[in-house]
Backbone as a printed PyTorch tensor [residue, N CA C, xyz], in Angstrom:
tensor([[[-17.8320,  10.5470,  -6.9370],
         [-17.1710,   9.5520,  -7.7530],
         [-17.4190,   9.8960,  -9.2170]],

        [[-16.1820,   9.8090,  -9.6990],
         [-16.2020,  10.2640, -11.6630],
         [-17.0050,   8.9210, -12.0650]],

        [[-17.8250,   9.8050, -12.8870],
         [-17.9430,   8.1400, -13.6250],
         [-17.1640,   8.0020, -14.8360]],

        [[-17.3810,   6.0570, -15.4900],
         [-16.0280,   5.4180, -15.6040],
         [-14.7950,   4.7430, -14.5600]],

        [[-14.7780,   5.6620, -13.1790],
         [-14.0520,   5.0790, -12.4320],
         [-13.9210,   3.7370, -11.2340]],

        [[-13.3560,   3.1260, -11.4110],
         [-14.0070,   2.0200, -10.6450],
         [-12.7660,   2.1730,  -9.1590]],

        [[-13.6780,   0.9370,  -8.3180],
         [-13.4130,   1.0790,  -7.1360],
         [-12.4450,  -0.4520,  -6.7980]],

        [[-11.5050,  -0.4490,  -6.6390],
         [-10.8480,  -1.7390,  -5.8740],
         [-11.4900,  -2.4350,  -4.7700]],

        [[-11.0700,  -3.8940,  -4.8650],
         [-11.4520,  -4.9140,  -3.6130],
         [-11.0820,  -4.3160,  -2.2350]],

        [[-11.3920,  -3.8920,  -1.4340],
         [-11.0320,  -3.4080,   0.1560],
         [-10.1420,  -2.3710,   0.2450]],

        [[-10.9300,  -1.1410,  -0.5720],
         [-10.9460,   0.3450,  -1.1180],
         [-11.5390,   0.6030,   0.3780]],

        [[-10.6680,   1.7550,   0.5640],
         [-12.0400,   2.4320,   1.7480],
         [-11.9140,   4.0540,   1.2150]],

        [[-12.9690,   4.6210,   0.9400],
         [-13.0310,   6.1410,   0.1930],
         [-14.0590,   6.6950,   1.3110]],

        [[-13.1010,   7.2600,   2.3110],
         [-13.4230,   8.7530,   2.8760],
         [-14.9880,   9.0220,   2.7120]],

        [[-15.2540,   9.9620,   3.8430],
         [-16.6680,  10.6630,   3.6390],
         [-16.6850,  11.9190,   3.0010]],

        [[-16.9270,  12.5100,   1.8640],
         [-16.7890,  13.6380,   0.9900],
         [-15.9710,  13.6280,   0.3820]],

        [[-15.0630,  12.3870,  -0.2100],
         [-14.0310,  12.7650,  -1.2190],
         [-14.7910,  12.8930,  -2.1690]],

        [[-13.2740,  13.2750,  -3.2410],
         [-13.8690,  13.5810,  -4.4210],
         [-12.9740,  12.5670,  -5.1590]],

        [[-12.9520,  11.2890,  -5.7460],
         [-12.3340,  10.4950,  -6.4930],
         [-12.8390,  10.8550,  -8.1080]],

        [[-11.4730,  11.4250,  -9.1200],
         [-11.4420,  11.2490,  -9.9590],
         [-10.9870,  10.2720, -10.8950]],

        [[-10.2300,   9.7030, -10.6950],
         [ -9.2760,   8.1240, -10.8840],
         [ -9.6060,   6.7860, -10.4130]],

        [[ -9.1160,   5.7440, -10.9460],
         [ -9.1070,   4.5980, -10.6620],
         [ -8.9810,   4.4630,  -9.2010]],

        [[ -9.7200,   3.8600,  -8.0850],
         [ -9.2180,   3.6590,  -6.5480],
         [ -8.5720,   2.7770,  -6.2800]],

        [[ -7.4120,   2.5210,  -6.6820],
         [ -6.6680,   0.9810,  -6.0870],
         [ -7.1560,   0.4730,  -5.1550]],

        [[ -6.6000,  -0.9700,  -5.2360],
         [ -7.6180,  -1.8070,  -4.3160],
         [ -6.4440,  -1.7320,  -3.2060]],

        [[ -7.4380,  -2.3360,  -2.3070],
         [ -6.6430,  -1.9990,  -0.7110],
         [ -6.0960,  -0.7840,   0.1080]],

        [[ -6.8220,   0.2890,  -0.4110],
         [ -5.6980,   1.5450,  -0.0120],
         [ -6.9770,   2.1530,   0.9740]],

        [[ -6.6220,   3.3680,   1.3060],
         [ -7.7950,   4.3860,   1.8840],
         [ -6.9580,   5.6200,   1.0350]],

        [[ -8.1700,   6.2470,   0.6360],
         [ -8.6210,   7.5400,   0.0610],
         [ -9.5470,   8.2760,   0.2930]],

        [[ -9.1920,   9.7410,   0.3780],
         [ -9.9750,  10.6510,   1.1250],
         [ -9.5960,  12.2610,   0.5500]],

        [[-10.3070,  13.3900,   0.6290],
         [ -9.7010,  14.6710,   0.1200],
         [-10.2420,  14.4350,  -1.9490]],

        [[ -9.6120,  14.7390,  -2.3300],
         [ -9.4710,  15.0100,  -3.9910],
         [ -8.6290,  13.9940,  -4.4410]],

        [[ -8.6280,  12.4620,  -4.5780],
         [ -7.7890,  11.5130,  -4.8330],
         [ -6.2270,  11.5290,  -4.0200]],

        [[ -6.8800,  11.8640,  -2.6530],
         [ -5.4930,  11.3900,  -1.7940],
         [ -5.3170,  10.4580,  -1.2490]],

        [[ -4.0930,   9.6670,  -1.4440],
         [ -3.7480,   7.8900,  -0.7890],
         [ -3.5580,   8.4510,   0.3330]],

        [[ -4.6500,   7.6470,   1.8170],
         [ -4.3520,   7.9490,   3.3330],
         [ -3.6240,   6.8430,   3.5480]],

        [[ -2.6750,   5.6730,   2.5520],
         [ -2.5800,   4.4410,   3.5720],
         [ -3.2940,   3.0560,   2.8720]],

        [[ -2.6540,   2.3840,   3.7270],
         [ -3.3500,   0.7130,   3.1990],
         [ -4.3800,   0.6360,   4.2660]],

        [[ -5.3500,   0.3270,   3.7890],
         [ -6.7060,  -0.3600,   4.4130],
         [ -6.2600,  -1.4790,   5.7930]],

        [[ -5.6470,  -1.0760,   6.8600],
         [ -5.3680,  -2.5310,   7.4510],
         [ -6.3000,  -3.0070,   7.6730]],

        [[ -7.1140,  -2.2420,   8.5760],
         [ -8.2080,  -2.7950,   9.2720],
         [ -9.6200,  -3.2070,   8.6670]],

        [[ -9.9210,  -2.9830,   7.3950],
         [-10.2400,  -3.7690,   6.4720],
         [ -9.9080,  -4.9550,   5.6850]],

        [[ -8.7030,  -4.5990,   5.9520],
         [ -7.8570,  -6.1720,   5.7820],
         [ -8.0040,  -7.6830,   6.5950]],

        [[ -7.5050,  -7.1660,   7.0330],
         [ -8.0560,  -7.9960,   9.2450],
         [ -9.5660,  -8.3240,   9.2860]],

        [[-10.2530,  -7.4910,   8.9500],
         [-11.7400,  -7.8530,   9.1640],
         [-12.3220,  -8.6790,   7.7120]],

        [[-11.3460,  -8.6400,   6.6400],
         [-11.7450,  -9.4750,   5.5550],
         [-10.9690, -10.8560,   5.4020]],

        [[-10.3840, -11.1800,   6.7950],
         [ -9.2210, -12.2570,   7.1100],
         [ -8.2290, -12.6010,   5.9650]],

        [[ -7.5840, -11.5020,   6.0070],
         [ -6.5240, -11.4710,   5.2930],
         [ -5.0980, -11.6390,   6.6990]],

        [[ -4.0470, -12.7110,   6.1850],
         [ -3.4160, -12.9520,   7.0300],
         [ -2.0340, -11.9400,   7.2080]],

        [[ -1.7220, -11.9250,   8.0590],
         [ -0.4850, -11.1680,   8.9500],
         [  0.5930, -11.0140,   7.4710]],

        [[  1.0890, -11.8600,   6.8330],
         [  2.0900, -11.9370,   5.7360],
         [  1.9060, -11.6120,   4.4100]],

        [[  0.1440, -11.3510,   4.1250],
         [ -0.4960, -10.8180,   2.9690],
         [ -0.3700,  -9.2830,   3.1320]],

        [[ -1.1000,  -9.0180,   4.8550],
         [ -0.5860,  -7.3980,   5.3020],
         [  0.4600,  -7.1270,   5.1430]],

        [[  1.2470,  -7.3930,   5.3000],
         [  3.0810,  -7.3370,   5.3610],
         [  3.3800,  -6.9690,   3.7430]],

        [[  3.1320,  -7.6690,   3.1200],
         [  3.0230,  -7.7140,   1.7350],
         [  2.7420,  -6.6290,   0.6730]],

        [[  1.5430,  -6.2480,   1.2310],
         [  0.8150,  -5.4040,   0.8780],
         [  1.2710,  -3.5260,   1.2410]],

        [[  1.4640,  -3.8390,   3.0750],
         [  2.1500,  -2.7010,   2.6070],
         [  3.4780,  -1.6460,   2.5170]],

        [[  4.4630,  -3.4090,   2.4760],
         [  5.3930,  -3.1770,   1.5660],
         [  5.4210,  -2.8960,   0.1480]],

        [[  4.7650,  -3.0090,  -0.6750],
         [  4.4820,  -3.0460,  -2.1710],
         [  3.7330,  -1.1230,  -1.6590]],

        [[  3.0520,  -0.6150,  -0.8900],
         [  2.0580,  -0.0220,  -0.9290],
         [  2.9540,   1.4060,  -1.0400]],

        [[  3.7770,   1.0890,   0.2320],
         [  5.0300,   1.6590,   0.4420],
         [  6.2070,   2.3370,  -0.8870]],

        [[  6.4650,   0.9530,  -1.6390],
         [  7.3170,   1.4350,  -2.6510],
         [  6.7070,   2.0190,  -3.6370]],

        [[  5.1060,   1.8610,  -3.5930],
         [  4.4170,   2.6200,  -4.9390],
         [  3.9250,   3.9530,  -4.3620]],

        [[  3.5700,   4.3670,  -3.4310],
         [  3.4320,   5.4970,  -3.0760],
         [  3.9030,   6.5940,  -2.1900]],

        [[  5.3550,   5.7490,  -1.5990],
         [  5.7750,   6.5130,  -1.0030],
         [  6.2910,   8.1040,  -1.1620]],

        [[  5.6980,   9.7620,  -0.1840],
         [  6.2080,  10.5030,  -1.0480],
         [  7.8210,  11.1140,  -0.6720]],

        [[  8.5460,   9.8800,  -0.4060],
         [ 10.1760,  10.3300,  -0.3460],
         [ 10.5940,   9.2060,  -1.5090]],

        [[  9.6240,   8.8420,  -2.4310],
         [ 10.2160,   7.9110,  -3.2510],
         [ 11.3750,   8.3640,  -4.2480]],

        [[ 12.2310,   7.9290,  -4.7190],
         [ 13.4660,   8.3210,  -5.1700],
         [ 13.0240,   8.0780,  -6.8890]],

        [[ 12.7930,   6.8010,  -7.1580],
         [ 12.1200,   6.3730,  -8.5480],
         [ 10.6760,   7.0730,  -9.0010]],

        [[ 10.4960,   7.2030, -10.3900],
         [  9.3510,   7.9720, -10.5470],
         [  8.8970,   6.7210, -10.7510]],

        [[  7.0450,   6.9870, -10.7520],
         [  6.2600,   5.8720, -10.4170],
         [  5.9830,   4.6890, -11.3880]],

        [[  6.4690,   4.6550, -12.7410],
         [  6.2380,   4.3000, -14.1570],
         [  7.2240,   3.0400, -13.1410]],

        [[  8.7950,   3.7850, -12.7380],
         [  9.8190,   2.4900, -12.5560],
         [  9.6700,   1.6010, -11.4230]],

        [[  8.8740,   2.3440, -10.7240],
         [  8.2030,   1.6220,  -9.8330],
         [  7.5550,   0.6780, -10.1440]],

        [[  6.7340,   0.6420, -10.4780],
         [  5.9470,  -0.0310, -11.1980],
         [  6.1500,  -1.2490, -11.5890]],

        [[  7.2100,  -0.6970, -13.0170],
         [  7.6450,  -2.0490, -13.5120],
         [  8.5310,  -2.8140, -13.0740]],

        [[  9.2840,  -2.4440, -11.5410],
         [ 10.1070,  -3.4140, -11.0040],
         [  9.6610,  -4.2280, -10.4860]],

        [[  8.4550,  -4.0780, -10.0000],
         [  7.2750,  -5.2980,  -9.6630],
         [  7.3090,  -6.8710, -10.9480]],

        [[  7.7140,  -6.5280, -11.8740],
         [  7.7690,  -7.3480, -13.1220],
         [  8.8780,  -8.8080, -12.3560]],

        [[  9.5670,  -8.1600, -12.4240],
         [ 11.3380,  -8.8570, -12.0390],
         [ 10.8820,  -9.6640, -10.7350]],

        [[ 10.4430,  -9.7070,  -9.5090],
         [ 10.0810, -10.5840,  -8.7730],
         [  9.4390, -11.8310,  -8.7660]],

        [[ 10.2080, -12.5910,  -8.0830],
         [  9.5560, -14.0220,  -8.4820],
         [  8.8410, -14.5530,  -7.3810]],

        [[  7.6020, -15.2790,  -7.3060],
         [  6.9660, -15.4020,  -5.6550],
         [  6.3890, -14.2060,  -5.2980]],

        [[  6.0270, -13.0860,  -6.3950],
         [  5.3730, -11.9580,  -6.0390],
         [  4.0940, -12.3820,  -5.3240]],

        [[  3.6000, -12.2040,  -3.8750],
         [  1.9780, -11.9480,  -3.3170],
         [  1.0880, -11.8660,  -4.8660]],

        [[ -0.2710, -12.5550,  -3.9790],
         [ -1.2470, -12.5290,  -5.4130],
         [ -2.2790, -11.1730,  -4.7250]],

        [[ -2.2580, -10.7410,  -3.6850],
         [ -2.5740,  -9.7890,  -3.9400],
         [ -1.3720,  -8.4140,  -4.2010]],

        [[ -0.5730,  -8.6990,  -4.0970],
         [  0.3270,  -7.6240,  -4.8670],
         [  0.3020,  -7.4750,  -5.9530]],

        [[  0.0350,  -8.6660,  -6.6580],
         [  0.1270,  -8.9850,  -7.7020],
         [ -1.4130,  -8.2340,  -8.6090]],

        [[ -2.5070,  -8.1510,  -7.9610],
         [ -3.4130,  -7.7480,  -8.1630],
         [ -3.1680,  -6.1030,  -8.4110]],

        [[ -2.4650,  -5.8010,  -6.9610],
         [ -2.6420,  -4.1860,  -6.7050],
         [ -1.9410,  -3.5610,  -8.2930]],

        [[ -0.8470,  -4.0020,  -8.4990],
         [  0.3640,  -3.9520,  -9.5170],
         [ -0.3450,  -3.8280, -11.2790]],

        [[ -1.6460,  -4.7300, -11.2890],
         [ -2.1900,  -5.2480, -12.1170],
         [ -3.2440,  -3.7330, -12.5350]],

        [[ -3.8590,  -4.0610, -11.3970],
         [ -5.3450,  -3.0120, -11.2700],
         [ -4.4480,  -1.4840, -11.6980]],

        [[ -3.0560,  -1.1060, -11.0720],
         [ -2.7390,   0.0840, -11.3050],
         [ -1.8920,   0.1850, -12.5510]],

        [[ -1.9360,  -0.9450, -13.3190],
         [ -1.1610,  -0.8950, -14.9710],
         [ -2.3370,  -0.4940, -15.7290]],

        [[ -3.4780,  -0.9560, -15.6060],
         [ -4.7940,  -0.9570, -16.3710],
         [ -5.4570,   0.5130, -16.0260]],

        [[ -4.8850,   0.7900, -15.0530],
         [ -5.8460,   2.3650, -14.9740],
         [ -4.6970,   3.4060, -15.6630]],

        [[ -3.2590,   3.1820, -15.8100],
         [ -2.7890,   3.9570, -16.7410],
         [ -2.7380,   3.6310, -18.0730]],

        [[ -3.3950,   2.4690, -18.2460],
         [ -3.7680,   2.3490, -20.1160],
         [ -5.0450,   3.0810, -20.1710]],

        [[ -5.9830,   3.2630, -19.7850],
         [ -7.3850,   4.1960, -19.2110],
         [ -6.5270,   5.7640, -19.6220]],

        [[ -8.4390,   6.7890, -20.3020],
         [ -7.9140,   7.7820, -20.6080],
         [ -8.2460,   8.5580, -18.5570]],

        [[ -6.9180,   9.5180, -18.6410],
         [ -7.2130,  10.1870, -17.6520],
         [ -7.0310,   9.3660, -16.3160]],

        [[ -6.8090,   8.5020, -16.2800],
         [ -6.6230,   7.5440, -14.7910],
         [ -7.7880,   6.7280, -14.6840]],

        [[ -8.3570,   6.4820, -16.0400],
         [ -9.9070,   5.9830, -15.4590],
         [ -9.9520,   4.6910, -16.6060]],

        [[ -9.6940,   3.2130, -16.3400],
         [ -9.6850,   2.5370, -17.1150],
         [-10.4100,   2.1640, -18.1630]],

        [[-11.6440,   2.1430, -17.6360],
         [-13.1400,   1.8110, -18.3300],
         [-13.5560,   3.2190, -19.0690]],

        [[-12.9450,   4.3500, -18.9920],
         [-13.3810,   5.1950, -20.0320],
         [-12.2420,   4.8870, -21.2890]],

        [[-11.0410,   4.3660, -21.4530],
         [-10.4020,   3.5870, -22.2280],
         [-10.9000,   2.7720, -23.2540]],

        [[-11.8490,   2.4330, -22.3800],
         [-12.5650,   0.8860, -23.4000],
         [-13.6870,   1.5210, -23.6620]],

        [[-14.4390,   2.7480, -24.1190],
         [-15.8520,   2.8990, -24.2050],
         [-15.4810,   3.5120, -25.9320]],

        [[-16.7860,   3.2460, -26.3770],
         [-16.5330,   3.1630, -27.6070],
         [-16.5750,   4.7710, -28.1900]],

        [[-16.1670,   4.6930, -29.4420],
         [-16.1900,   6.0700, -29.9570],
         [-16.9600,   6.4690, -29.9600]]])
């Protein structure tokens, strides 16, 4: 783990990765900052309900899918335009705006002082 980088709420990071970046919350990562997927079964075991999963990885889907058609910036911000957006979507959406204001993918090295 880089330091500076922080780890998301019901992150699951692989045995021997190497995370250089921000870990979005809810995902699994593994390899050199590779997305394996949404965390279900961390989900489920943190009683998160059937329609939050659903939610989640639909949103998970349009942000990382790699047959995505949109580059990821527009992705992103189409999340804006929804109304009744999930609050944890709303989170995921959040956590991954703040790690690209961060130098390098890493939010909290952003904010460290000169």
């Amino acid at each position: 783990m880089h330091h500076f980088a922080r780890i998301g709420k019901y992150c699951f990071i692989g045995g021997y990765a190497r995370i250089h970046h921000d870990a979005p919350p809810f995902c699994k990562l593994d390899g050199a900052d590779e997305m394996r997927g949404l965390n279900v079964k961390g989900l489920r075991g943190g009683g998160f309900g059937d329609e939050d999963i659903a939610a989640l990885e639909e949103a998970y889907g349009r942000l990382f899918a790699k047959e995505r058609e949109m580059p990821f910036a527009t992705v992103l911000e189409s999340f804006d335009v929804q109304n009744g957006l999930n609050p944890h979507v709303k989170h995921m959406v959040e956590f991954l705006r703040q790690r690209d204001l961060g130098r390098h993918g890493r939010f909290q090295q952003g904010m460290r002082a000169r």
